[in-house]
N, CA, C and O atoms as a Tripos MOL2 file, in Angstrom:
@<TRIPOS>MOLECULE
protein
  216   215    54     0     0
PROTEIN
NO_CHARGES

@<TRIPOS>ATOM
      1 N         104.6900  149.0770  111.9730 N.3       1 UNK1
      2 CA        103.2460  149.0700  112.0020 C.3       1 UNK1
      3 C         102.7210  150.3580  111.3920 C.2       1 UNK1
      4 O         103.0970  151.4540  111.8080 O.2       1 UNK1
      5 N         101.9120  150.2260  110.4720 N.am      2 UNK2
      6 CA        101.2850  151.4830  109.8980 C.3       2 UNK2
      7 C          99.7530  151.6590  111.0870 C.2       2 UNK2
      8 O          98.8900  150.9450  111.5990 O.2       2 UNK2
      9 N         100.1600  153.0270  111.0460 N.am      3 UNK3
     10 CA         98.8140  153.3850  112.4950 C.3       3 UNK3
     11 C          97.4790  153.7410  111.4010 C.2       3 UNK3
     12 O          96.3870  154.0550  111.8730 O.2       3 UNK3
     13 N          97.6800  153.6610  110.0410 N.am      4 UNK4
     14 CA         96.7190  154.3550  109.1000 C.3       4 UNK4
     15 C          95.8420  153.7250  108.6800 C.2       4 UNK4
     16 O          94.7680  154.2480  108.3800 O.2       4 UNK4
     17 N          96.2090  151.7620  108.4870 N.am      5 UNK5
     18 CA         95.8810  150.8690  107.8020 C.3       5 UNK5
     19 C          94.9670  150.4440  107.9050 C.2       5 UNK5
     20 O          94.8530  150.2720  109.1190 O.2       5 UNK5
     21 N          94.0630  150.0820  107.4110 N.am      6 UNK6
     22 CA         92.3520  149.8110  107.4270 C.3       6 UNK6
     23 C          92.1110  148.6850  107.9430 C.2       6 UNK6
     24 O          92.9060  147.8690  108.4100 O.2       6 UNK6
     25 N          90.8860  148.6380  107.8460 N.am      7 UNK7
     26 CA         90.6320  147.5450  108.6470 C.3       7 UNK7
     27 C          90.9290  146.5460  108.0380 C.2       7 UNK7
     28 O          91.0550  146.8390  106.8490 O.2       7 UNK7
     29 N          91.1830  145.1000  108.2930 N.am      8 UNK8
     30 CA         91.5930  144.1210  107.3790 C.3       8 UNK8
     31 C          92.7620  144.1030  106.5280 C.2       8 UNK8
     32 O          93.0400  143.3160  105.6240 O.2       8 UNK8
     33 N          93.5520  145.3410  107.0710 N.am      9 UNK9
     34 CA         95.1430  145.0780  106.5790 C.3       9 UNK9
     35 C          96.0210  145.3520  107.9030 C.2       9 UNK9
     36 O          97.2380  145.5360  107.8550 O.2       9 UNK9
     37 N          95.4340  145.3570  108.8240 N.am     10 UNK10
     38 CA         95.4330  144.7390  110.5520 C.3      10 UNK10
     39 C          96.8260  144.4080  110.3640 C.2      10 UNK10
     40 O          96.9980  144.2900  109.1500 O.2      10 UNK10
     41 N          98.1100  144.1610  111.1140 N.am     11 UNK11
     42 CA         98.6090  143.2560  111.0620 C.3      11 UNK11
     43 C          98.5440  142.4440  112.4180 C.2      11 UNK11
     44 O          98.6200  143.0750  113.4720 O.2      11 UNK11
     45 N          98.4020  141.0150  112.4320 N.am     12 UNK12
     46 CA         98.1620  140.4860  113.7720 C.3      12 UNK12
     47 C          98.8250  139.5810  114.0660 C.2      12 UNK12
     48 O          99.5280  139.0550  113.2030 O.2      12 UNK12
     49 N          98.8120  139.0980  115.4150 N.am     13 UNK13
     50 CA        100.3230  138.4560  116.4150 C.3      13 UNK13
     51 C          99.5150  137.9240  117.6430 C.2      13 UNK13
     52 O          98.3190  137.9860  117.9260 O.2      13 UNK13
     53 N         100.6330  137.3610  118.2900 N.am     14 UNK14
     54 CA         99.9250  136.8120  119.4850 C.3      14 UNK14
     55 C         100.7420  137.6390  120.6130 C.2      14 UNK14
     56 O         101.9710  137.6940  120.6380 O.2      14 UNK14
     57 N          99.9900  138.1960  121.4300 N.am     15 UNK15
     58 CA        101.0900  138.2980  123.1010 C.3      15 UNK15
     59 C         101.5770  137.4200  123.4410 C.2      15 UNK15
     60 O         101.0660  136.3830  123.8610 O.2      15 UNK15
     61 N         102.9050  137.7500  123.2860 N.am     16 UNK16
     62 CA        103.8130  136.8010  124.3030 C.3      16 UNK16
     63 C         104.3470  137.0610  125.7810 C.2      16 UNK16
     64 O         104.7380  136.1180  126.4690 O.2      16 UNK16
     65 N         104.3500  138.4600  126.2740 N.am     17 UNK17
     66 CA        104.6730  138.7430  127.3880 C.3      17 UNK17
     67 C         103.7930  139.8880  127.6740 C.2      17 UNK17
     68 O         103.2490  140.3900  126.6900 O.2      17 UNK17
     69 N         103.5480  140.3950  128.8200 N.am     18 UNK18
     70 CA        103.2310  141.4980  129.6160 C.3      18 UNK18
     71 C         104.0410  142.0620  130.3480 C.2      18 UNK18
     72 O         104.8100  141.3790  131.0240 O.2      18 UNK18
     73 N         104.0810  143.9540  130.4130 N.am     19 UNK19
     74 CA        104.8680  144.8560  130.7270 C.3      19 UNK19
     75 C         104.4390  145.2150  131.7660 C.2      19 UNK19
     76 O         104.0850  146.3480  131.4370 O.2      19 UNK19
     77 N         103.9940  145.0610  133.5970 N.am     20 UNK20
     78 CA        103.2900  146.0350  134.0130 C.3      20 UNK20
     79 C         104.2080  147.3510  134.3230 C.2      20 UNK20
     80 O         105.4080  147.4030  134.0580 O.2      20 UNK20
     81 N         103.5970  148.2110  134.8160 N.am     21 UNK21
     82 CA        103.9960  150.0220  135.1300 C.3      21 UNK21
     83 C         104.7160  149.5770  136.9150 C.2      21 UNK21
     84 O         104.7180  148.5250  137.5550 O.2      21 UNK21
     85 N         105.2200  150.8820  137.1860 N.am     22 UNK22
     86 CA        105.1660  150.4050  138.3370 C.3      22 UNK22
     87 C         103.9680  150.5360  139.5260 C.2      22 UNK22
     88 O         104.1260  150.2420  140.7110 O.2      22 UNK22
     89 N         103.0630  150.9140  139.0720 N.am     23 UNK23
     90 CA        101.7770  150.6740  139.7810 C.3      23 UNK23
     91 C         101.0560  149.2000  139.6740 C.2      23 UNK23
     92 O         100.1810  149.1100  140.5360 O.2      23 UNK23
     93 N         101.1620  148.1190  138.9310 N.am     24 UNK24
     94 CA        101.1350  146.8020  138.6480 C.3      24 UNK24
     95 C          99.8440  146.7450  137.5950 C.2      24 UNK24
     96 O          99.2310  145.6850  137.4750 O.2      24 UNK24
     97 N          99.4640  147.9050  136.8510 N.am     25 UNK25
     98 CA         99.0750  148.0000  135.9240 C.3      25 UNK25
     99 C          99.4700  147.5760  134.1530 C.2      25 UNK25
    100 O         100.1640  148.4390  133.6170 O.2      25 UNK25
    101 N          99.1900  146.6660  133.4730 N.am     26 UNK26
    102 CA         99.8560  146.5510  132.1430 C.3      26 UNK26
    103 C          99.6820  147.2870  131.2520 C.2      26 UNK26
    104 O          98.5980  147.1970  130.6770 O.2      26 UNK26
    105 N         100.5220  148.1510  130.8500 N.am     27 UNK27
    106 CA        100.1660  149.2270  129.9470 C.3      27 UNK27
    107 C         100.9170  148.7890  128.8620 C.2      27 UNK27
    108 O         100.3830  149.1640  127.8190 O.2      27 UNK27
    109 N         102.2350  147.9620  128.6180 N.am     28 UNK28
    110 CA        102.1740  147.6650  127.5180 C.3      28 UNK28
    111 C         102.5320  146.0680  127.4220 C.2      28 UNK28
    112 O         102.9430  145.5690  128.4700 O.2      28 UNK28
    113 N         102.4190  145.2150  126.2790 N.am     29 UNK29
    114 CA        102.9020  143.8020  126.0530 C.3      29 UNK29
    115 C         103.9580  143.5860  124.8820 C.2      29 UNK29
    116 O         104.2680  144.5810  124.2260 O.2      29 UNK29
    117 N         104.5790  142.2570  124.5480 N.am     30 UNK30
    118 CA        105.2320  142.1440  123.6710 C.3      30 UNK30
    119 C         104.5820  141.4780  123.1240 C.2      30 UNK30
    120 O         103.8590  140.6840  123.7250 O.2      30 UNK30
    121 N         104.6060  141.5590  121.8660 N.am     31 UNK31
    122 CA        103.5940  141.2250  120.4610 C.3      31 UNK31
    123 C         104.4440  140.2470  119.1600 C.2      31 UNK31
    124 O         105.1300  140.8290  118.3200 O.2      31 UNK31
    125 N         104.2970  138.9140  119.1520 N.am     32 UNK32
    126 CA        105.0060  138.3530  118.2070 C.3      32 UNK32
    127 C         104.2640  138.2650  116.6420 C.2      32 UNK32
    128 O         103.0920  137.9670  116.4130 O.2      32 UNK32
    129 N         105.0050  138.5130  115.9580 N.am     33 UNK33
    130 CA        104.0750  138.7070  114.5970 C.3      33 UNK33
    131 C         104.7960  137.7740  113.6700 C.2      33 UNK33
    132 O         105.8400  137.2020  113.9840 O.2      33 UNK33
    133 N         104.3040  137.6700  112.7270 N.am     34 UNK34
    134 CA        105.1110  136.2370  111.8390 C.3      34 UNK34
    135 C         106.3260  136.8580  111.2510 C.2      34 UNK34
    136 O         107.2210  136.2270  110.6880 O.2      34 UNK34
    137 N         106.2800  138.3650  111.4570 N.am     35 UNK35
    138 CA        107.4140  138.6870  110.7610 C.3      35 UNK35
    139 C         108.6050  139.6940  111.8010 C.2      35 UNK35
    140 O         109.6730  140.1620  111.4060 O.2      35 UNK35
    141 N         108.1190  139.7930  112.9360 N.am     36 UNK36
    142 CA        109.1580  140.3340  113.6860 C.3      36 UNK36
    143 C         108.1550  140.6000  115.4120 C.2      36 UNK36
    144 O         106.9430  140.4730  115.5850 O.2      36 UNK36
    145 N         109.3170  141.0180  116.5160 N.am     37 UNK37
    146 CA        108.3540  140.9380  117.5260 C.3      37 UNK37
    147 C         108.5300  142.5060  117.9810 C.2      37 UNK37
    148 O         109.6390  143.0220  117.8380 O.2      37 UNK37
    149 N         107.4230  143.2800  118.5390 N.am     38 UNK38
    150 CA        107.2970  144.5870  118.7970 C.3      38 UNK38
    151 C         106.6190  144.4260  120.5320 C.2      38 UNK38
    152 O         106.0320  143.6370  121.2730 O.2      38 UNK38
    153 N         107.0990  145.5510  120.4870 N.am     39 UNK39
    154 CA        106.5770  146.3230  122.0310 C.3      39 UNK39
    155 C         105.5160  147.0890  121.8570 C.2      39 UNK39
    156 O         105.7540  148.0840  121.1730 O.2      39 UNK39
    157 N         103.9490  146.9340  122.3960 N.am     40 UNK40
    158 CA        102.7850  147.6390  121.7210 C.3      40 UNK40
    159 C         102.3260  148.0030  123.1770 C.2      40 UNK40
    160 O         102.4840  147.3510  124.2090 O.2      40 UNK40
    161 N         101.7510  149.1470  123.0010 N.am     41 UNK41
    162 CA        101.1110  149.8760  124.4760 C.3      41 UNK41
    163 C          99.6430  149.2110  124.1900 C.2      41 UNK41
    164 O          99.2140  148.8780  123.0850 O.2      41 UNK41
    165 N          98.9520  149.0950  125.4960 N.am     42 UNK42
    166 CA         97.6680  147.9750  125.1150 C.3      42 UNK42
    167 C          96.5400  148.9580  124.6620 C.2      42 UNK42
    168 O          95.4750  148.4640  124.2930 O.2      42 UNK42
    169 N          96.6710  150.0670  124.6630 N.am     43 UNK43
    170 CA         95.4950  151.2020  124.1130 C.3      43 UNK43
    171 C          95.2860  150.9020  122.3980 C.2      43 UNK43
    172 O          94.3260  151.0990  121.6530 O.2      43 UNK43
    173 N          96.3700  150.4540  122.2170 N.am     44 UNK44
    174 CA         96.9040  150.4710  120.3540 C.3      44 UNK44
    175 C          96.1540  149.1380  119.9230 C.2      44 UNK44
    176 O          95.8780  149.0050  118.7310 O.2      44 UNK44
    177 N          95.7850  148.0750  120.8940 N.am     45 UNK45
    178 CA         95.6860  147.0190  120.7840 C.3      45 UNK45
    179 C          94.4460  146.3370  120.4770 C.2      45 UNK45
    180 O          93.6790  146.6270  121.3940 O.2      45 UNK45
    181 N          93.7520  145.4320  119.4940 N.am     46 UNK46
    182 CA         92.0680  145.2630  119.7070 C.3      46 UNK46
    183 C          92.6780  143.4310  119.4580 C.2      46 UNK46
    184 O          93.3280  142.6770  118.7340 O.2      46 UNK46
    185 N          91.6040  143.5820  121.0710 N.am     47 UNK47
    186 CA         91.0320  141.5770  120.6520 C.3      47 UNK47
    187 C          90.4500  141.0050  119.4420 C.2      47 UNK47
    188 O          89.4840  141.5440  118.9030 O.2      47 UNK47
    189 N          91.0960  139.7260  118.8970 N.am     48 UNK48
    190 CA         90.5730  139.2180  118.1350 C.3      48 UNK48
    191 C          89.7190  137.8430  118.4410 C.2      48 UNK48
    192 O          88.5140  137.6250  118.3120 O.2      48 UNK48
    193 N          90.9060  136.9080  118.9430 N.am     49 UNK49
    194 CA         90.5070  136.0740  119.4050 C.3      49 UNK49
    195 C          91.4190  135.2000  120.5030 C.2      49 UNK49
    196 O          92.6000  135.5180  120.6430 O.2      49 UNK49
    197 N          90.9820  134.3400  121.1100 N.am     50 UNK50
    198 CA         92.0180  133.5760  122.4070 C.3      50 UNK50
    199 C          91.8020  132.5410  121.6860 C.2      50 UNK50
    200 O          90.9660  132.0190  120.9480 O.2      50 UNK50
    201 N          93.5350  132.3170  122.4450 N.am     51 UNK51
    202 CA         94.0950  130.7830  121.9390 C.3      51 UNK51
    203 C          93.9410  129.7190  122.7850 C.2      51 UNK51
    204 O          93.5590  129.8090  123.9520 O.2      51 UNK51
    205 N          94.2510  128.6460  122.1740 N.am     52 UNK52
    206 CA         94.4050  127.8670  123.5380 C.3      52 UNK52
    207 C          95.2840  128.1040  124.9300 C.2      52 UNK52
    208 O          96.3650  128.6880  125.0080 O.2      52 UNK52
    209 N          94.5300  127.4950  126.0020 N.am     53 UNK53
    210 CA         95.1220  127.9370  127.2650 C.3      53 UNK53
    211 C          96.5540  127.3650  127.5620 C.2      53 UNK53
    212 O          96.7530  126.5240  126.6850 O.2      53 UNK53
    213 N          97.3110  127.4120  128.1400 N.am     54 UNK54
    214 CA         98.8760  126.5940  128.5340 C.3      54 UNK54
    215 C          98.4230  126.5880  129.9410 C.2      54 UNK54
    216 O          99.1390  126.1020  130.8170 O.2      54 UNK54
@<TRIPOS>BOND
     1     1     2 1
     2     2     3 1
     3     3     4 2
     4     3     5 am
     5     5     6 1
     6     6     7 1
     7     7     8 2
     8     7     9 am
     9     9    10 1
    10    10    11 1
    11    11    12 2
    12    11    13 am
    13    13    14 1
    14    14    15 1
    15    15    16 2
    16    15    17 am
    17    17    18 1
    18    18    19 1
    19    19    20 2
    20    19    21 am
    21    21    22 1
    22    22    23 1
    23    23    24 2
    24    23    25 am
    25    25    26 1
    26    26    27 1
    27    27    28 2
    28    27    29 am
    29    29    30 1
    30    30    31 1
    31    31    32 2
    32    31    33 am
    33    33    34 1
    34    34    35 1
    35    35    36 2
    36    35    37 am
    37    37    38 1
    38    38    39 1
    39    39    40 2
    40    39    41 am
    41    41    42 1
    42    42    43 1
    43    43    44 2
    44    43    45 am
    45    45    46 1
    46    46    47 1
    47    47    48 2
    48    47    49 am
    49    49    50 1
    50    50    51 1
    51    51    52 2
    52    51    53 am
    53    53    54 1
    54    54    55 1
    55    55    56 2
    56    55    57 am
    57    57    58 1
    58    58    59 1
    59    59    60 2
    60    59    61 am
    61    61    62 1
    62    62    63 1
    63    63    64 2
    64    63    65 am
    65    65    66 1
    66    66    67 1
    67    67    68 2
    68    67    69 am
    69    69    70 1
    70    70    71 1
    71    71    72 2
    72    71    73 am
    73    73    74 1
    74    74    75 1
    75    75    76 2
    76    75    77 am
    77    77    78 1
    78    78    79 1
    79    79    80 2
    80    79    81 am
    81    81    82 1
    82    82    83 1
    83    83    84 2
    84    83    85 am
    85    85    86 1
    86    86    87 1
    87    87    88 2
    88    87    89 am
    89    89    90 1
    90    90    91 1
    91    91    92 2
    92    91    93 am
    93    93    94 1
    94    94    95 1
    95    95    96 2
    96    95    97 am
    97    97    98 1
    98    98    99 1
    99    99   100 2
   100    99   101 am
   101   101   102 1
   102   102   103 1
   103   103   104 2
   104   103   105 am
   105   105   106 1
   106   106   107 1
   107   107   108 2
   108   107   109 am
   109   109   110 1
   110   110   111 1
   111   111   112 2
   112   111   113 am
   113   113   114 1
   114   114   115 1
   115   115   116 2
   116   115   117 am
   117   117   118 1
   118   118   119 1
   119   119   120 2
   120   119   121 am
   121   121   122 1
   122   122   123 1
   123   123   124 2
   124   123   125 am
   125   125   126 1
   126   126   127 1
   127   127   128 2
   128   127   129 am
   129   129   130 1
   130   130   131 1
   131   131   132 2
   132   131   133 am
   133   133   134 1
   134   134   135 1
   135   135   136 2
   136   135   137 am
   137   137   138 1
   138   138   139 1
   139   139   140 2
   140   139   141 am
   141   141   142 1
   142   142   143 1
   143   143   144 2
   144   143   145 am
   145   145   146 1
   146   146   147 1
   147   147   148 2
   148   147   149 am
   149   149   150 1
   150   150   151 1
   151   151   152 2
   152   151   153 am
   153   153   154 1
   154   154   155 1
   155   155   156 2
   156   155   157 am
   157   157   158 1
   158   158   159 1
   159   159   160 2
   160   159   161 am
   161   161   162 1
   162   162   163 1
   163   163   164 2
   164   163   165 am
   165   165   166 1
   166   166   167 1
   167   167   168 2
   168   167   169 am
   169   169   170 1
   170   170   171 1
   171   171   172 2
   172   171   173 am
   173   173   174 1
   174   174   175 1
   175   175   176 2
   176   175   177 am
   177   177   178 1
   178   178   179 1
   179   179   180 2
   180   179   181 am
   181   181   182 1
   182   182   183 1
   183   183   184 2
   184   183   185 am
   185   185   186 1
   186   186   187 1
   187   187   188 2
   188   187   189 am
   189   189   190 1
   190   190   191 1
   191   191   192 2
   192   191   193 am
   193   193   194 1
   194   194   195 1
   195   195   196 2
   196   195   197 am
   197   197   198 1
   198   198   199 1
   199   199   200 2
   200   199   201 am
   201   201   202 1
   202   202   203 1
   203   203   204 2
   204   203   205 am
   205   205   206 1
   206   206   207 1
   207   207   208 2
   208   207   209 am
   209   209   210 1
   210   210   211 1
   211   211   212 2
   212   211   213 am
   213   213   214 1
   214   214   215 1
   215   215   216 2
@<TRIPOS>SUBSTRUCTURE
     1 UNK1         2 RESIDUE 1 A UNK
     2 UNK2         6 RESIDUE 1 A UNK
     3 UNK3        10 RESIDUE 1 A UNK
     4 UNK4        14 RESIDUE 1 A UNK
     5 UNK5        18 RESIDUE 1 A UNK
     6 UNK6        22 RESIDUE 1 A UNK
     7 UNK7        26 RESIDUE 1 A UNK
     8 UNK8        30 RESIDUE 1 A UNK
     9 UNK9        34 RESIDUE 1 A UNK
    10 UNK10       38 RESIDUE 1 A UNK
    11 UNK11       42 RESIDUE 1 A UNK
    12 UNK12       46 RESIDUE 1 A UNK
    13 UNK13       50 RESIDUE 1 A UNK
    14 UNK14       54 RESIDUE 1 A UNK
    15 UNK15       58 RESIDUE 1 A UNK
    16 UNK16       62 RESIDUE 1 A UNK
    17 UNK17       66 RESIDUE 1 A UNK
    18 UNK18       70 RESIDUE 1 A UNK
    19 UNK19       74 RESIDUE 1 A UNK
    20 UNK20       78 RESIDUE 1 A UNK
    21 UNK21       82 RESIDUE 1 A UNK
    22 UNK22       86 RESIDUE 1 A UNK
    23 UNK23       90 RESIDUE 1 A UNK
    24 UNK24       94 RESIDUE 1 A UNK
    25 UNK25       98 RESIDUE 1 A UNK
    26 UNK26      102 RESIDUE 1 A UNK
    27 UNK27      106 RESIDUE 1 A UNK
    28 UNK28      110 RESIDUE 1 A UNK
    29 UNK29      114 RESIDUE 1 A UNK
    30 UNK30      118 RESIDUE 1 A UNK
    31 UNK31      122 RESIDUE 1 A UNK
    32 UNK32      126 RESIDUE 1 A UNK
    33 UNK33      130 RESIDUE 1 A UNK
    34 UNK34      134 RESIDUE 1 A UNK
    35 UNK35      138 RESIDUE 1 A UNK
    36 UNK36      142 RESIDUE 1 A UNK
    37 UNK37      146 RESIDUE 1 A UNK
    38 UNK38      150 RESIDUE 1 A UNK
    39 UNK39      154 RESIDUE 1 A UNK
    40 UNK40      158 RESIDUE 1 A UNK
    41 UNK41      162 RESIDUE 1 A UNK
    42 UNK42      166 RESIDUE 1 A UNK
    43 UNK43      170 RESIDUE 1 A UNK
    44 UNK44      174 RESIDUE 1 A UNK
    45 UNK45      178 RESIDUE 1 A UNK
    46 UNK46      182 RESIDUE 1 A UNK
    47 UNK47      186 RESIDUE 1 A UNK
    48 UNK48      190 RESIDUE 1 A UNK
    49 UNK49      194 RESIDUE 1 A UNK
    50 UNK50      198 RESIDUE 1 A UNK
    51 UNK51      202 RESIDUE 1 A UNK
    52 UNK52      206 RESIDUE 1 A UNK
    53 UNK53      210 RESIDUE 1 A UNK
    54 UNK54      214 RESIDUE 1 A UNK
């Protein structure tokens, strides 16, 4: 992930899991992207949009 990249060269993914702390806080999730899956702290993170529900 480039931390530099402008807006609209974003790269974006869906959460697939949540990390909580041991205080039961989520500080970070796992992030699937079309091209590989990462571990992202949720500060790093901006909503785009929600998917359908399961």
């Amino acid at each position: 992930m480039d931390e530099n990249a402008k807006r609209g060269e974003w790269l974006t993914g869906t959460v697939t899991g949540v990390h909580p702390s041991i205080d039961g806080v989520v500080r970070k999730v796992t992030v699937k992207t079309p091209h590989s899956i990462l571990t992202r702290p949720v500060v790093k993170l901006c909503f785009i949009a929600a998917g359908p529900q399961n």
